[in-house]
C-alpha positions in Angstrom: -58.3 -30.1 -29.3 -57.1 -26.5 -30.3 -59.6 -24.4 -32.6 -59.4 -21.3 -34.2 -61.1 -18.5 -32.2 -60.7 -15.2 -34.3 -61.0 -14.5 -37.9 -58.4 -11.8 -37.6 -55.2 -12.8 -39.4 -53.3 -12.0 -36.7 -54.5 -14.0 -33.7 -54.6 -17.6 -33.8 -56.1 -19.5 -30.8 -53.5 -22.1 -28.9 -56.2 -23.3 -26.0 -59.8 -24.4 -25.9 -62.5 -23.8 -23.2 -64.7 -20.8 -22.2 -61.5 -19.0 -20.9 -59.5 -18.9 -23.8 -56.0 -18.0 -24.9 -55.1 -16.0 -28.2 -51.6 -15.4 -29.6 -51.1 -11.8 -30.8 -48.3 -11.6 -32.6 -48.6 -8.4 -34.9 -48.5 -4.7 -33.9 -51.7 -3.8 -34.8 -52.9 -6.8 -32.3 -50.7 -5.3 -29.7 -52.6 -1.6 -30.6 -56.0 -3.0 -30.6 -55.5 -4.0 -26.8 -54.6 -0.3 -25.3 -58.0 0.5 -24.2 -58.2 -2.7 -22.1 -54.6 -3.5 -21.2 -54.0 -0.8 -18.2 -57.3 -1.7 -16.7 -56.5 -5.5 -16.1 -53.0 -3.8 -15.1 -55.0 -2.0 -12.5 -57.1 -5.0 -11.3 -54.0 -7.1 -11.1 -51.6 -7.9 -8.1 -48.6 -7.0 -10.7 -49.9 -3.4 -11.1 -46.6 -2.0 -12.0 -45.5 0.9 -14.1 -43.3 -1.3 -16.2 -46.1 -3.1 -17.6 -48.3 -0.5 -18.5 -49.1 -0.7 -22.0 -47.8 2.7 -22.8 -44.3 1.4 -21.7 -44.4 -2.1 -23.6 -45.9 -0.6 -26.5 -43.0 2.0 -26.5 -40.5 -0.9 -26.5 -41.8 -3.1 -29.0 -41.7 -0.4 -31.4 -38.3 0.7 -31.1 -36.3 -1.7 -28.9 -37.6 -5.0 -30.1 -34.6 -6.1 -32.1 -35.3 -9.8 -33.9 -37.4 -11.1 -31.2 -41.2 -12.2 -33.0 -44.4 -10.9 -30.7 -46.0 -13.5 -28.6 -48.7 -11.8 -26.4 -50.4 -14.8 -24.4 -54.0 -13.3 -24.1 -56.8 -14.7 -22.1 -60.5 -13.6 -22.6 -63.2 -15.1 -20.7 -66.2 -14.6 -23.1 -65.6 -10.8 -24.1 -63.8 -9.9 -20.7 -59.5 -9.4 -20.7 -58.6 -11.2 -17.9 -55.0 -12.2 -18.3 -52.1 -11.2 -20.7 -48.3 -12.7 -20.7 -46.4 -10.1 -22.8 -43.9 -11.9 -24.0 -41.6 -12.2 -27.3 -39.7 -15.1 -28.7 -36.0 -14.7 -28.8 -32.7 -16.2 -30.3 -30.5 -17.7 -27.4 -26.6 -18.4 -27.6 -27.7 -22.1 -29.6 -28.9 -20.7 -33.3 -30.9 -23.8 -32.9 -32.9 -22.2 -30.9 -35.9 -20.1 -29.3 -37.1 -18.8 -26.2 -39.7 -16.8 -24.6 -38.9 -13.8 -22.5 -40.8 -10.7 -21.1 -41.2 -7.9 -23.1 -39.4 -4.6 -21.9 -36.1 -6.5 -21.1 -32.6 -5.2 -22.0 -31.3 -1.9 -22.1 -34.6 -0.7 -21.3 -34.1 -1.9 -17.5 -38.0 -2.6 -16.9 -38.6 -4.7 -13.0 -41.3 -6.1 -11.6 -42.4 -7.6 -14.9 -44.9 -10.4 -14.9 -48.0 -12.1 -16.2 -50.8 -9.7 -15.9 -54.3 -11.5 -14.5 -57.0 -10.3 -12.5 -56.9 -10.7 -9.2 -60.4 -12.9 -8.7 -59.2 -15.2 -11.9 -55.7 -15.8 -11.0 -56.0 -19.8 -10.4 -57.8 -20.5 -14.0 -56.0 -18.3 -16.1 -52.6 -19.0 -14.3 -53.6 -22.8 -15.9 -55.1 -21.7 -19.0 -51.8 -19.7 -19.9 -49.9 -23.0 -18.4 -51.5 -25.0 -21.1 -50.8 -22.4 -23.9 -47.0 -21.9 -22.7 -46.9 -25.9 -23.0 -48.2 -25.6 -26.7 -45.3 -23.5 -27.7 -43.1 -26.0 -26.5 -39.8 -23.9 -25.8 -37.7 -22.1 -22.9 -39.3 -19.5 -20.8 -36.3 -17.2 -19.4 -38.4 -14.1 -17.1 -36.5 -12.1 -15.1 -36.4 -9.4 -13.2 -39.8 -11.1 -11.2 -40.8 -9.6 -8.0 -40.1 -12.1 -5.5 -44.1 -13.2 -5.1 -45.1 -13.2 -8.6 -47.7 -14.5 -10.2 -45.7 -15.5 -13.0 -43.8 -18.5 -10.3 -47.1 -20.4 -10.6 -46.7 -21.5 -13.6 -43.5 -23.7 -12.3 -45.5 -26.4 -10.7 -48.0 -26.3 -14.0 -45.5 -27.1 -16.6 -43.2 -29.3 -14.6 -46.4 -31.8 -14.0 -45.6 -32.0 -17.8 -42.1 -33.1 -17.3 -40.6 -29.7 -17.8 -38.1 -28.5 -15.5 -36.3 -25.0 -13.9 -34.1 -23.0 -12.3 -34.8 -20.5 -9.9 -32.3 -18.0 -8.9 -32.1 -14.5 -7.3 -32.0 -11.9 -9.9 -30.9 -8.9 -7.8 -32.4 -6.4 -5.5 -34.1 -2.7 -5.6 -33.6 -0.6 -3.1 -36.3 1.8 -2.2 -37.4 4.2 0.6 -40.8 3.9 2.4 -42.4 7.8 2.6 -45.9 6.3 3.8 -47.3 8.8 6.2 -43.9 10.9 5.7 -43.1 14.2 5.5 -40.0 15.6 3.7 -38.6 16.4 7.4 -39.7 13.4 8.7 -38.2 11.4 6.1 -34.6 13.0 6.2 -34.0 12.8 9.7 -34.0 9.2 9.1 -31.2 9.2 6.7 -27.7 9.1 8.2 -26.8 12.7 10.0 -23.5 13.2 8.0 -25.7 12.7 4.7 -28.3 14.5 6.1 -26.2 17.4 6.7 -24.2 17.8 3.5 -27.3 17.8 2.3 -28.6 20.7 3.6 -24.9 22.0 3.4 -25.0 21.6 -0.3 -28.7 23.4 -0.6 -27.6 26.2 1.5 -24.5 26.6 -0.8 -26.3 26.3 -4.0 -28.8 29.5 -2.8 -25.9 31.4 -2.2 -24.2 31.0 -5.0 -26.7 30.9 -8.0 -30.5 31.8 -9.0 -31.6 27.8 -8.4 -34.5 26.4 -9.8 -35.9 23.0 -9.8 -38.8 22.4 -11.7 -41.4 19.3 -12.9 -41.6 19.3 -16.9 -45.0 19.7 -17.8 -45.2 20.6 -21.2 -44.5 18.5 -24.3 -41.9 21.3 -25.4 -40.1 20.9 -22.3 -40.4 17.0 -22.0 -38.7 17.0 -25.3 -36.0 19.3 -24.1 -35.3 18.0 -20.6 -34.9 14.5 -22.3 -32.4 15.7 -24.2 -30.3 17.3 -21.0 -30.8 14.4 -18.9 -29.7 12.0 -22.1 -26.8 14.3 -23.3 -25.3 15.2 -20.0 -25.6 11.1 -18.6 -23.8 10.0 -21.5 -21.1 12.9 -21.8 -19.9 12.1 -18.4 -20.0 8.0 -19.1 -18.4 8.2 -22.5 -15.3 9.1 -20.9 -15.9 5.7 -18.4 -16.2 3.7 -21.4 -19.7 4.0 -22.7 -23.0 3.3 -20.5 -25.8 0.8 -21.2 -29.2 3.8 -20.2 -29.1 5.7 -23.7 -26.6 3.8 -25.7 -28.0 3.7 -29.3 -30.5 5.8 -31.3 -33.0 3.1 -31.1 -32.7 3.1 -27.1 -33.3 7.1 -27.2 -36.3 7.1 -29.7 -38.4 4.7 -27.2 -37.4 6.5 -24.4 -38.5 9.5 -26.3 -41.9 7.8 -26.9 -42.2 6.2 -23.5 -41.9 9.7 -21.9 -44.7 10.9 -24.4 -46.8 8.7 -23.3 -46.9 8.6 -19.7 -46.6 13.2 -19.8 -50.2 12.1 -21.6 -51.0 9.8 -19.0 -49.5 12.3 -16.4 -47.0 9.6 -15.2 -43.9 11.2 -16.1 -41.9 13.0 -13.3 -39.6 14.7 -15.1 -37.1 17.5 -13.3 -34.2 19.9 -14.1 -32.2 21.7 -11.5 -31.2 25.0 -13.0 -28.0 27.6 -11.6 -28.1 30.8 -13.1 -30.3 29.3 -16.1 -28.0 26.5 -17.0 -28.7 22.7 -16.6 -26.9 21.3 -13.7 -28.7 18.0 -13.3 -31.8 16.0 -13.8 -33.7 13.0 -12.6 -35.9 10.8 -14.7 -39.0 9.4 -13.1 -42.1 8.3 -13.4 -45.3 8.5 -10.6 -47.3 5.3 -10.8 -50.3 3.8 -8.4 -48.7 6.1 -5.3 -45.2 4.8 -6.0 -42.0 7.2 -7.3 -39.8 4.9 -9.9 -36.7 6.6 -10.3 -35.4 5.1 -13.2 -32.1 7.4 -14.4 -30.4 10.7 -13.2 -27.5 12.6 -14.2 -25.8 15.8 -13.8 -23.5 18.5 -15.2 -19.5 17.6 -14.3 -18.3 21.2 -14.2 -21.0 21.8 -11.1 -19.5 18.1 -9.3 -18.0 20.4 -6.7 -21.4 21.3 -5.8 -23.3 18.1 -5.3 -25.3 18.7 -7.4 -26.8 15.0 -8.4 -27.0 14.8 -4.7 -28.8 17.8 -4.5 -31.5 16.3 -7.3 -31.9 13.1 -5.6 -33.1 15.2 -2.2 -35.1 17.6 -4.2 -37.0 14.9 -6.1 -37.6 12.6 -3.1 -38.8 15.8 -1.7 -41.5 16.2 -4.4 -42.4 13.0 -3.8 -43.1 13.1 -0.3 -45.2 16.3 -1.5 -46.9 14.2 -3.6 -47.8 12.1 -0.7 -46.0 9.3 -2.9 -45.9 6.1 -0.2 -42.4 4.6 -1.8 -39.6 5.9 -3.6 -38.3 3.0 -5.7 -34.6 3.1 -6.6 -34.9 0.0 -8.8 -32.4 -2.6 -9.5 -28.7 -2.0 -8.6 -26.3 -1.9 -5.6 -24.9 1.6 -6.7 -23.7 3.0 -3.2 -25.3 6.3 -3.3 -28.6 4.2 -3.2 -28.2 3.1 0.6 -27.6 6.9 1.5 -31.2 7.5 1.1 -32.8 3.8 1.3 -33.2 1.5 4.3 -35.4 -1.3 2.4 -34.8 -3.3 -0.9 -36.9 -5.9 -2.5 -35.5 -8.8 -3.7 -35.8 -10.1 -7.7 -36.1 -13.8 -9.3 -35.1 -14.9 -12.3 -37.2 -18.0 -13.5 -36.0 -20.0 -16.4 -38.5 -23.1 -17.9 -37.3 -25.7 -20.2 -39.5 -28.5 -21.8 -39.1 -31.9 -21.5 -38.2 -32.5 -25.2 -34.1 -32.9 -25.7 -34.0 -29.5 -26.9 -34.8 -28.7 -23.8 -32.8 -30.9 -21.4 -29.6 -29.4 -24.0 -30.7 -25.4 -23.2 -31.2 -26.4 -19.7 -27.9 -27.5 -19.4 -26.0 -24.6 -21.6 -27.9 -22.1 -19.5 -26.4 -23.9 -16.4 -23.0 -24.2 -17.5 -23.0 -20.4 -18.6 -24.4 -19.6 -15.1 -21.2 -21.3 -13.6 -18.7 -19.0 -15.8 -20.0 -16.3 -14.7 -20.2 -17.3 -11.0 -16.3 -18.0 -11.3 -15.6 -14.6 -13.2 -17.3 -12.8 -9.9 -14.9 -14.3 -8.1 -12.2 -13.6 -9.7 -13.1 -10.1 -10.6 -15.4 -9.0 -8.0 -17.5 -6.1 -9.1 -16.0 -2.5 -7.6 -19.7 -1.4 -7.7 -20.2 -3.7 -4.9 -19.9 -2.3 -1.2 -20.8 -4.8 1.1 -20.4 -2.5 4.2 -23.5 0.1 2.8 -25.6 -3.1 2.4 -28.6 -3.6 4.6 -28.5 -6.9 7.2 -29.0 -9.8 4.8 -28.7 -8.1 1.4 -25.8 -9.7 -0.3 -23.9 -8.7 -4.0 
């Protein structure tokens, strides 16, 4: 029996008990839950820079699109103790609906997942299961780290007769710098790398006043956004468009997003300068001892110089200076990646459909599309793809 917990317009209680579950489905809900949201974040096992509220918040604002809010938030007595930040969306049948994480798209946000504290994880893992059965429509969550918490809920909801599909939903790469040092580190890349490299460094100090610097002003946030954005799409325009920066919409979160985390003192934000010109940049941020590098791009008249190469080194290097224990690549197979990585975690992709004949029909669509697309790999393998830079057991 489902009663109404809050006299605030805009929460509406979908599960009974002392643990109980609210949907949020305004902004101003979403707002009111900053000064709680990072610390669950932090007492959770999916403590993650993508699903810090900064980030989400960011999105939802500018990135949302026509998906309606539908923030799955558990409270035992006054305490946060679990949110599931997800949004309802349209899928390929008008008919209808799903629910899917919140940061997904061209915002390329991994790891995303429920969010519970640690010591609760069994009741509110069944308190959400209850809630997600209420809504009665598809879950599609993706880009999952391979243990997450969010893969409990499968055995929950299919005791109700609903049923899944569990597939791989890529890898990310990353290098372990745990008790590294910059030295350390690079002799453990491959030598030929390791000494263009230094080549490239050498040639660079030669040849130009080089500077490579941390932004860590709002003034220069502002403006080293703007290089990394303009110079990254300049050189992809001309490879038919790219999906980082592609619309005014995508720029304005990212504008906020790195806002946000300068104020939080997440961002890692870097410009390599030659003779005072922008050459190349790397967008990162520095989360719970972890480096995410999430874009980079550089100038194409300095290519003959390296000079994204160059970046990469330098920031792995400030990193390592950081005393940073991983440098995550995130998701992709590019093959620069593997010149610095050894190590790459794998992704799920969880979809959940309810028993109801709704369900059974998106079930199958979402199978059927699945198929096309495993026969158009086949026929037009992706050039992205070099098997022979793969580590053992990592597969396109």
């Amino acid at each position: 029996m489902f009663r109404t917990l809050c006299m605030r317009p805009d929460v509406a209680a979908i599960a009974p008990a002392a643990m109980r579950v609210d949907l949020v489905d305004t902004v101003d809900g979403f707002r009111a839950l900053e000064s709680h949201w990072d610390e669950l974040l932090a007492a959770s096992r999916s403590d993650c820079f993508f699903l810090t509220w900064e980030w989400l918040y960011a999105w939802w604002r500018h990135m949302r699109g026509d998906r309606a809010l539908q923030l799955l938030v558990v409270r035992e007595g006054d305490e946060l103790v679990g949110v599931a930040p997800l949004a309802r969306a349209r899928t390929t049948l008008p008919w209808l609906s799903r629910l899917e994480f919140l940061g997904t798209g061209y915002a390329g946000s991994d790891y995303v997942d429920v969010i519970v504290r640690r010591d609760r994880e069994l009741q509110v893992v069944e308190a959400l299961s209850r809630a997600i059965a209420a809504q009665n429509v598809a879950l599609h969550l993706d880009h999952l780290p391979s243990e997450s918490v969010s893969s409990a809920l499968l055995g929950n909801v299919e005791a109700e007769g609903w049923t899944s599909i569990r597939t791989p939903g890529g890898i990310c790469p990353f290098v372990r710098l745990e008790g590294r040092s910059w030295d350390s580190y690079l002799a453990s890349v491959g030598p030929a790398h390791r000494a263009n490299l230094r080549r490239r460094i050498r040639g660079l100090d030669r040849e130009f006043q080089v500077r490579f610097e941390r932004v860590s002003s709002e003034p220069a946030r502002a403006a080293a956004l703007e290089t990394l954005m303009s110079l990254h799409n300049r050189r992809w325009d001309k490879r038919g468009g790219s999906t980082a920066f592609p619309t005014p919409a995508c720029r304005a979160f990212h504008d906020e997003a790195t806002r946000r985390a300068l104020d939080r003192g997440w961002l890692r934000l870097y410009v390599l300068t030659l003779d005072g010109t922008p050459a190349a940049a790397t967008y990162c941020f520095a989360y719970n001892d972890r480096f995410y590098f999430y874009q980079g791009a550089f100038d194409e008249r300095f290519a003959p110089h390296s000079v994204g190469m160059v970046a990469m080194g330098l920031t792995i290097r400030a990193a390592t200076e950081e005393g940073a224990r991983e440098f995550d690549m995130l998701y992709g197979v590019e093959t620069y990646k593997w010149l610095w990585a050894r190590d790459a975690r794998a992704l799920d992709r969880i979809d959940l459909f309810p028993a109801h004949i709704g369900g059974r029909l998106h079930h199958r669509t979402i199978e059927a599309e699945r198929t096309v697309r495993t026969l158009a790999r086949r026929i037009f393998p992706r050039k992205t793809c070099n098997s022979n830079v793969l580590p053992a057991g990592v597969v396109c």
